[in-house]
N, C-alpha and C positions, 0 to 999 in steps of 0.2 A: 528666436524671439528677441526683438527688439527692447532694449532697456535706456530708461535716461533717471536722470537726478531729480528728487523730492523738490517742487517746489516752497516758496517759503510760509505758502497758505497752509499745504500739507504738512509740511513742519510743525506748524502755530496748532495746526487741528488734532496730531498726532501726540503734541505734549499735553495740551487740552484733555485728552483722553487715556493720560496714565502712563504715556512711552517716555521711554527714557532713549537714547545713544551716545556712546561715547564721539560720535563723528556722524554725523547725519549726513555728510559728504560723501562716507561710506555705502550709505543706501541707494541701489537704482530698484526704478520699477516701470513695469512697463506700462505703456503707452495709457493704456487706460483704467489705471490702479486708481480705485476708490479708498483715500484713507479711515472710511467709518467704520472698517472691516478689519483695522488694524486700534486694538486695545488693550490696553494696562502689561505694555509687552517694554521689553527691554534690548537692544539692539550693539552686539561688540564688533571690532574686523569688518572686515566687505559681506553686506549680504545683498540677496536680489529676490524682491516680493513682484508675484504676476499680480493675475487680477481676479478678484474674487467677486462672484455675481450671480450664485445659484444658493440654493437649501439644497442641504441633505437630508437623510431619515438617519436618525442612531437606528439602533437597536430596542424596539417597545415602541417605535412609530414616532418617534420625537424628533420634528426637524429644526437645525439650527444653520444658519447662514455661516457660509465659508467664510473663511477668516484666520487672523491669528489674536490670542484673546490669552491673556496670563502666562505670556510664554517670554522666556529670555532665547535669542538665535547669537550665533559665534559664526560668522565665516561662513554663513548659509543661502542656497538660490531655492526658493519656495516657490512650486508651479503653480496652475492655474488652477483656481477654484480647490485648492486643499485647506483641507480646516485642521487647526493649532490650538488646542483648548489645556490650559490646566496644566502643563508643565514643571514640574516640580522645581528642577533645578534649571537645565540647561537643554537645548539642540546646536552642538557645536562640529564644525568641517562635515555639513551635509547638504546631496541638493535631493530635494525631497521633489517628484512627481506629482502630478496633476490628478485633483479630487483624490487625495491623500487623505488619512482623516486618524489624525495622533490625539487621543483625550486620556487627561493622567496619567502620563507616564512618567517617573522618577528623573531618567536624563537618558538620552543619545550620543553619544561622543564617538570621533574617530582621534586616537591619541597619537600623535607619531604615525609613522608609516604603517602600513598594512597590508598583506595580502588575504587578509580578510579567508583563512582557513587553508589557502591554498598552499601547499605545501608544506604542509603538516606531517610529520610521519609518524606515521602509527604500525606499534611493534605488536601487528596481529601475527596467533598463532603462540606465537615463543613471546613466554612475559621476559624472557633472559635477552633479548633482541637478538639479530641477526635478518631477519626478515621485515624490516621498517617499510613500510610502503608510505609514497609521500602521495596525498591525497589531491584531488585537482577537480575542478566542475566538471568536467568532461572524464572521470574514471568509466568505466566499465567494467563489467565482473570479468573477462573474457581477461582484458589486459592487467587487471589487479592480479588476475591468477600466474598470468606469466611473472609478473614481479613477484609474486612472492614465494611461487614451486621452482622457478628454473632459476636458483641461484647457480648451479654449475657452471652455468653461463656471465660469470661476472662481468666481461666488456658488454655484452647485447645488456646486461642491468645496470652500468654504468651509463650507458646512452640513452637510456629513458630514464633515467633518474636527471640526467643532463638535461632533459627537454623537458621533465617535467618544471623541473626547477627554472626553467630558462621560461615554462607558461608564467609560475608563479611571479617570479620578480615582473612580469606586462601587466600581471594587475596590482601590484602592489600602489599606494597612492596613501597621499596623509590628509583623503576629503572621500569619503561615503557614500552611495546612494540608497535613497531608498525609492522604488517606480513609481509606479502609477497604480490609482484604485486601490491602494495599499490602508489596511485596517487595522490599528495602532490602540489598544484600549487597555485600560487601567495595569500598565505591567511598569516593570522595575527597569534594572538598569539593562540599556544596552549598548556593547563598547566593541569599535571595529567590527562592524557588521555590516552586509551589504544585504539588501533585499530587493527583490523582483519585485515584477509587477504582482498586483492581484492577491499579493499575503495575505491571511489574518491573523494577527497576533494578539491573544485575550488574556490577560490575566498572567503573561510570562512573565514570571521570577526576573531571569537572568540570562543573558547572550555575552558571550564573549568571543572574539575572534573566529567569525566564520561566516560564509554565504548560505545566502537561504535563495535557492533558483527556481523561485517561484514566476509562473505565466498566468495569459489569461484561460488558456488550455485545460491546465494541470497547478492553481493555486496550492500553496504551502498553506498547511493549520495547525497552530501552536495555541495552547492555550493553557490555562490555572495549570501555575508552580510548578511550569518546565524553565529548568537547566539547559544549556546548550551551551557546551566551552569547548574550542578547538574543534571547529566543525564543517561540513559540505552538506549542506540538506538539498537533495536531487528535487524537481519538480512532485508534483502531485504528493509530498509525503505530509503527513495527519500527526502530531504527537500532541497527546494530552496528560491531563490526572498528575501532575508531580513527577513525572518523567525525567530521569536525567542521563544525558549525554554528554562523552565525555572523551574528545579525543575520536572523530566517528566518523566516515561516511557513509551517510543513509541515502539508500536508494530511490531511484521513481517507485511512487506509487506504497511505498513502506508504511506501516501504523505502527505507532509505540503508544501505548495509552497504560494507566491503572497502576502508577509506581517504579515504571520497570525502569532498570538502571542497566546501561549503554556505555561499555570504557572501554576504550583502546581497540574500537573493533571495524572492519570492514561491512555494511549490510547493502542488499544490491536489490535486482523488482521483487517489489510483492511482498516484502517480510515484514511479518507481525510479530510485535515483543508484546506482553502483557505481564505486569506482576512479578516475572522472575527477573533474570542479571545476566547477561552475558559480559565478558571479561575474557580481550584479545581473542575474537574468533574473526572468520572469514564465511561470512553467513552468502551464502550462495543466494539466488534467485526462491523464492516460496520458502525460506526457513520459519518456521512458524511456533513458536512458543507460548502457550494462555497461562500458564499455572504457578500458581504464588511454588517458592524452594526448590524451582527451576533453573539450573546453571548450567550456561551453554559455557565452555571454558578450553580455551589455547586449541580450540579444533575448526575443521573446514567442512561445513554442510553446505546441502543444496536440495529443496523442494525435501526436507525436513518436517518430522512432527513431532516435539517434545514434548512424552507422556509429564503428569504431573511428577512433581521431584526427583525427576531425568537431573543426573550428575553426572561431570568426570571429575579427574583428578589429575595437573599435570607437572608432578614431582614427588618425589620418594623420601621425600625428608633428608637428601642427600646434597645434589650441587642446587636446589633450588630448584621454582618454575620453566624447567627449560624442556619439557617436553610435550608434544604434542599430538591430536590424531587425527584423522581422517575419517566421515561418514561419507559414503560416496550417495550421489544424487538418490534420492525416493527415501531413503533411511529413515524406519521409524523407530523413535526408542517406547516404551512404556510406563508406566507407573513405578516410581521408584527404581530404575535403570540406574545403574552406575558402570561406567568405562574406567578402565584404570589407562592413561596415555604412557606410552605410545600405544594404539592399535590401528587397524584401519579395519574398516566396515564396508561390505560389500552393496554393491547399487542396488536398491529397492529390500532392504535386507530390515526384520522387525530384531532389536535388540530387549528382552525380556531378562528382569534380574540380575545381579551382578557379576560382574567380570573385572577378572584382575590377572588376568595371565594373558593379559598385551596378546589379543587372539588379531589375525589377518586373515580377513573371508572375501581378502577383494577377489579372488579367483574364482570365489563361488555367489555369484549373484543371488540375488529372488530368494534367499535362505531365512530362516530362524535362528538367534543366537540366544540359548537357551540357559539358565543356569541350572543344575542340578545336583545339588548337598555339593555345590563350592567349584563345581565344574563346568566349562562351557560347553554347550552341547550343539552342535552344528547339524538343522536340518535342511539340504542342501534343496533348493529350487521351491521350497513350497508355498514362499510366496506367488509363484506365478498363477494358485489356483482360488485364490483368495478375492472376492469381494474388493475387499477395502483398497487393494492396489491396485483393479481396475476402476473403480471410483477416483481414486488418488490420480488416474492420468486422465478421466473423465473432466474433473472439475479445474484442476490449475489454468488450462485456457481462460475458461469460465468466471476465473476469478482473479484476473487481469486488470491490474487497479490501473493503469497505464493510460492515460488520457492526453498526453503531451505528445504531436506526431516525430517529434526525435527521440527518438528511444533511446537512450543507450546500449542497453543489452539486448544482444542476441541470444534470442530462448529457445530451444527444440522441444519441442514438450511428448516427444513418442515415448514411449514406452517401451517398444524393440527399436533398436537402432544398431547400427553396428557397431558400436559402444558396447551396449548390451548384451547383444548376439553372439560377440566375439568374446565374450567371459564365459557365454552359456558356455561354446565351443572347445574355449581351455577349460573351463567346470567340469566338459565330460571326460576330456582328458587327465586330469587330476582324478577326477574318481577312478576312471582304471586304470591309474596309475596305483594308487591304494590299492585297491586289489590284489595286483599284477606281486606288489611288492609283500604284503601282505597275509594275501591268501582269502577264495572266496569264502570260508567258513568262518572265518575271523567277525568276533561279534560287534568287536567296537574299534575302529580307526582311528589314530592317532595324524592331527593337521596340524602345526601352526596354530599348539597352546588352545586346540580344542578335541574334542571328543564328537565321531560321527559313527550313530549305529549301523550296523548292518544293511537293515530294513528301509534307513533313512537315506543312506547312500545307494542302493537300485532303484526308488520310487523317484530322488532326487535327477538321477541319469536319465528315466525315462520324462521326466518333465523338462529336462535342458533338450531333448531330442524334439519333445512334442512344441517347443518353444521357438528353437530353430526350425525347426516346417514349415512353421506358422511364419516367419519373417522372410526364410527365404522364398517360400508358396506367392505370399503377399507381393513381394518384388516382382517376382516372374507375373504373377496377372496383371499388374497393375500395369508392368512394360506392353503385354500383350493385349489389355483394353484398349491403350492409348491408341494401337496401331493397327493399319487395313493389312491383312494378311490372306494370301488364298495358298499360298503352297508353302511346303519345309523352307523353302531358298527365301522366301518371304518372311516365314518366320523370326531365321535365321538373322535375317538384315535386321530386322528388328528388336531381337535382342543384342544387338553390338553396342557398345558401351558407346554413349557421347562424349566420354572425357579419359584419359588414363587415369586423371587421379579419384584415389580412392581405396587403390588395392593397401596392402599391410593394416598397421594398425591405426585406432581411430581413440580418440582422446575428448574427454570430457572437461571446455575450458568454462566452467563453471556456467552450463547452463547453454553454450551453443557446441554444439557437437562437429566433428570436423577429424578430415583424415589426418594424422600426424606427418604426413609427408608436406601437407598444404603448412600448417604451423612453425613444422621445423626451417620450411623456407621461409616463412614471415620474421621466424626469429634473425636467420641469417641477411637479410636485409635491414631488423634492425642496428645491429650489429655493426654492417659494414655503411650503416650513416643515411642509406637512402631514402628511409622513409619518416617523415614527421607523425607529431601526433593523428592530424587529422588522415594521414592516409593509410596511419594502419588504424586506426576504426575503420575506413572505408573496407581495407581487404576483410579486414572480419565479419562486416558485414555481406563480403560479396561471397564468403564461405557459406554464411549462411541461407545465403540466398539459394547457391548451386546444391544445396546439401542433398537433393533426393538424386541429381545426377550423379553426385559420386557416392552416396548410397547406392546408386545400381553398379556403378564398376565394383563395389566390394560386395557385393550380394551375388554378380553373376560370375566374379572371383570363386566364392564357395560353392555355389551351384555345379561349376565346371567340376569341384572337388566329387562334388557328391555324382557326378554322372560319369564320372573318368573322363572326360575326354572338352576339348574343347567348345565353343560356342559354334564354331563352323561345321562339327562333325556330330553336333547332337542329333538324337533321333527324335520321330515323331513319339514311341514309346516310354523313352525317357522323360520328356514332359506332361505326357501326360502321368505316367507315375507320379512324378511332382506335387502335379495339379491333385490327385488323388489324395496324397499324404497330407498335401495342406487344407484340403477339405477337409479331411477324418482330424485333424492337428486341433484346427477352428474349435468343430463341436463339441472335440471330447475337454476342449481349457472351458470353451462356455458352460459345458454340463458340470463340469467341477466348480465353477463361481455359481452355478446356478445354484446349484445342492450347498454351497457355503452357503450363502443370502439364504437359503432357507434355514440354516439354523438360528438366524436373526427373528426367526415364528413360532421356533417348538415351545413344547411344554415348562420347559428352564428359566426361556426368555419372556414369558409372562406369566413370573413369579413378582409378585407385589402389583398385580391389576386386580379388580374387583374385592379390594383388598376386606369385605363384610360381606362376601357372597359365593358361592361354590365355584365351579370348575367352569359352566356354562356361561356364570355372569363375569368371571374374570377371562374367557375369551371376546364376549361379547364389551368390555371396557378396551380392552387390548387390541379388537378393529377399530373401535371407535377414535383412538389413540391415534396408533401406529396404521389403521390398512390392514386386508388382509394380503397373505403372501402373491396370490395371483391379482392382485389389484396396483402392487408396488411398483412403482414408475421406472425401477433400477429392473425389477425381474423383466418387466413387460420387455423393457429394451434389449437385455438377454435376448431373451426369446425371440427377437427381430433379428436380432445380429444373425445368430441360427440360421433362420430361414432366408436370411436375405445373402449372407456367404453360399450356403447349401445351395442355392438359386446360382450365384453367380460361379461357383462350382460348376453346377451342372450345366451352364451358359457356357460356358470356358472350352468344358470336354469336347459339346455338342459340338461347336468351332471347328477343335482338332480332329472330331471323328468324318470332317468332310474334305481331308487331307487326306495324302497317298505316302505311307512311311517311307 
């Protein structure tokens, strides 16, 4: 945009109407700036006014013509058609976007230089530091998790602590922006802040030192008596209610609303704070918290759900807060749950009542960690028959707040992956390993500061079996739909792996799932200097991408295990076994969530219906409510799933029975 110098009529008309300048020489505008749009304002430093020439609508239908009107500007470029109403003190070192629209706000300032949040480091995890991650627009859950679990690696975290810092000082600057379409109403101070297009900001308290990366995509919403100091606020993220943040990067697509209080912590897609505090966590992708005396604290969750007054604790009243724990991905705690740190908690695993003997169930997935008169009691696989953690992998797609097409994070959202599968795997191993050592009469087993009965370790081994059928079953058809097959040699061709990588172990970086052969190279590259920011997101993305092909090289990895012998030398028998196991695998985890949901209908669960009426009238309150159990949208699809596996089962066989072994 073209700019030139106030002439002397503009001048005459602009002091006419209440403006002041210390240098009117300082002012340009462009070409076709109308000064009636400019009143009772005050003008310091170079600033640069467009042109204002439309109405807007506040908010209750009230439109008022763009402008600037009671406002003092320091060193400012005002775009075109944005309106300046009622400024309390000042807007100083900023160029403010086009149909911008700032009314009663206290003051704007950029002070000194700034990088406006970016490189901030926040000592998530350990309040005692050692794990300081420096924060940047561009984090991701994938590479925060490398910075902050693979310290053994100090030169590879040296080198992105290098680049991080080498992003932060390119945006440092001692002048501000705020974008375009950007909505500025009745809030308090805000100091070294930079904002995207499309913000709204209602009613904010207080901003200090940080980006809010807001588009038209995925707007940022801030509103009444949020906090925000030393900050990243990813796109699409929502914080209301007295909210305060505090030293944070919040992720796309995040809500914090209702009180909650945000320090020193990492948050990444999809997490919701409400009510309770987190303090120095690493909240993975879906950590999700509603309830007032809720403290997430010095731990690493991901697709998380904190019952009400879920605590840990991470220090012993000894060298101080320096310790910490681990929920691994799906983890749900309960009502009044307390963890003593250090522990770690196995993936998709329900934490009920307290614990304080620092228990490790990462080996044993899908379990129960139980208290009972002061002890943990480990029931191993049984979440896999449960309701709520088929829902739980149902709904996170589902509820994808993610509206900006750059995503940051790469999510996997399965439920068996070889992540999973491969815990089942060592799970079974560990249980007959207890045994083995043990003895099978032996009533109660001794793990890693927990307690696992008898009863609970043989039902838990056939559910890790019935768990692995199902994932490797699923692989083997799924390679076999893809593909035209008439004979074994055809078969054969067809299950050969499109990639080597994939085999060994497979690693959870908070939220995109990946073989650890593929990471441990990303890391060695970063390390030896070759790759910048931007192109290790790309590889992580392109992990992401390839995941269900190198799901099949570790899937047909086990498969060969379980058939003895290679992929070239399988038989026609052997697969079909398979196919057999994964059929009977499917029905029997569906009949188990099925008959759980059904306990969501008995006689128990519509206790307090019909609450003046017999037995009759409080089932008949309790459909009218809730449905009845065969009307329920979660059974009905059970019951689909069923038949429509059982179908593709029996599609599969037919296939093979037109082969020659």
């Amino acid at each position: 945009m073209a700019f030139r110098p106030l002439t002397s009529a503009e001048i005459a008309q602009l002091e006419a109407q209440g403006c002041k300048a210390t240098d009117w020489k300082e002012i340009e505008v462009a070409e076709h700036f109308d000064a009636r749009y400019v009143r009772h304002s005050n003008f310091s430093g170079h600033n640069r006014l467009g042109v204002f020439g439309k109405e807007i609508e506040l908010p209750g239908g009230i439109k008022v013509h763009t402008g600037i009107y009671n406002t003092m500007l320091h060193n400012c470029e005002v775009g075109d058609d944005a309106h300046l109403y009622n400024i309390h003190n000042y807007i100083a070192n900023y160029t403010i976007g086009a149909e911008t629209c700032i009314e009663n706000v206290n003051a704007i300032l950029v002070d000194g230089k700034s990088t406006f949040g970016n490189g901030v480091r926040v000592p998530v995890m350990n309040e005692g530091g050692g794990r300081e991650i420096p924060i940047f627009n561009e984090l991701s859950a994938s590479l925060a998790y490398i910075l902050t679990l693979y310290r053994h690696r100090p030169k590879m975290i040296a080198e992105l602590e290098r680049q991080i810092d080498a992003y932060a000082e390119a945006q440092a600057s001692d002048h501000g922006y705020i974008g375009k379409h950007v909505r500025i109403l009745n809030c308090g101070s805000i100091k070294n802040v930079k904002i995207g297009d499309y913000a709204e900001l209602s009613g904010v308290s207080r901003l200090k030192n940080g980006t809010i990366n807001s588009n038209e995509f995925a707007p940022v919403r801030l509103g009444s008596g949020v906090k925000c100091i030393d900050f990243i606020l990813a796109s699409g993220v929502e914080i209301g209610d007295s909210t305060l943040v505090d030293k944070c990067f919040v992720g796309q697509g995040t809500i914090f609303d209702k009180h909650y209080s945000a320090g020193e912590s990492l948050f990444f897609s999809n997490c919701q704070g409400m009510h309770g505090e987190a303090c120095a966590i690493f909240a993975g992708p879906y950590t999700v918290t509603h309830h007032k005396s809720t403290l997430l604290i010095a731990g690493m969750f991901s697709f998380l759900n904190a019952g009400s007054g879920s605590n840990q604790s991470n220090h012993m009243y000894k060298l101080g807060p320096i310790h910490q724990g681990v929920a691994e991905r799906g983890a749900k705690t309960t009502s009044d749950s307390y963890l003593l740190w250090p522990s770690k908690i196995g993936a998709f695993s329900l934490v009920m009542g307290r614990h304080t003997h620092h228990a490790d169930t990462s080996e044993l997935p899908f379990s129960y960690l139980i208290e009972n008169n002061s002890e943990s009691y480990l029931v191993p696989g049984a979440n896999l028959r449960t309701v709520g953690t088929i829902r739980d992998a149902q709904k996170w797609p589902k509820r994808d707040n993610r509206k900006d097409p750059h995503k940051l994070d790469q999510i996997n959202f399965n439920l068996l992956s070889p992540y999973t599968v491969q815990k089942m795997w060592r799970g079974r191993e560990v249980l007959d390993e207890l045994v083995a050592l043990s003895g099978e009469n032996t009533e109660v087993f001794g793990y890693k500061n927990c307690k696992i009965r008898n009863s609970s370790l043989k039902h838990g081994r056939e559910l890790y079996t019935i768990g692995i059928q199902k994932f490797l079953g699923n692989s083997l058809i799924s390679r076999l739909e893809k593909s035209e097959w008439h004979t074994m040699d055809e078969v054969r061709k067809a299950l050969r792996p499109d990639s080597e990588i994939g085999s060994g172990d497979w690693v959870d970086l908070a939220g995109l799932i990946a073989p650890k052969s593929e990471v441990t190279r990303l890391l060695n590259d970063i390390e030896a200097g070759k790759l910048n920011l931007e192109a290790i997101q790309a590889r992580l993305i392109e992990m992401h991408a390839h995941y269900y092909s190198y799901e099949w090289t570790w899937a047909l990895e086990h498969l060969e295990q379980v058939w003895g012998c290679d992929v070239e030398h399988v038989t026609l028998a052997q697969i079909r076994k398979t196919v057999e196991e994964w059929k009977e695998a499917v029905v029997n985890l569906d009949k188990m969530v099925y008959n759980d949901a059904r306990k969501e209908f008995d006689m128990n669960s519509q206790t307090g219906f019909g609450v003046d009426g017999d037995r009759d009238q409080a089932q008949a309150d309790f459909e009218e409510v809730r449905g009845s159990f065969e009307s329920n949208s979660f059974v009905k699809a059970v019951l689909e799933h069923i038949e429509k596996k059982s179908k593709l089962g029996d599609t599969i066989l037919e296939r093979l029975g037109t082969l020659e072994a």
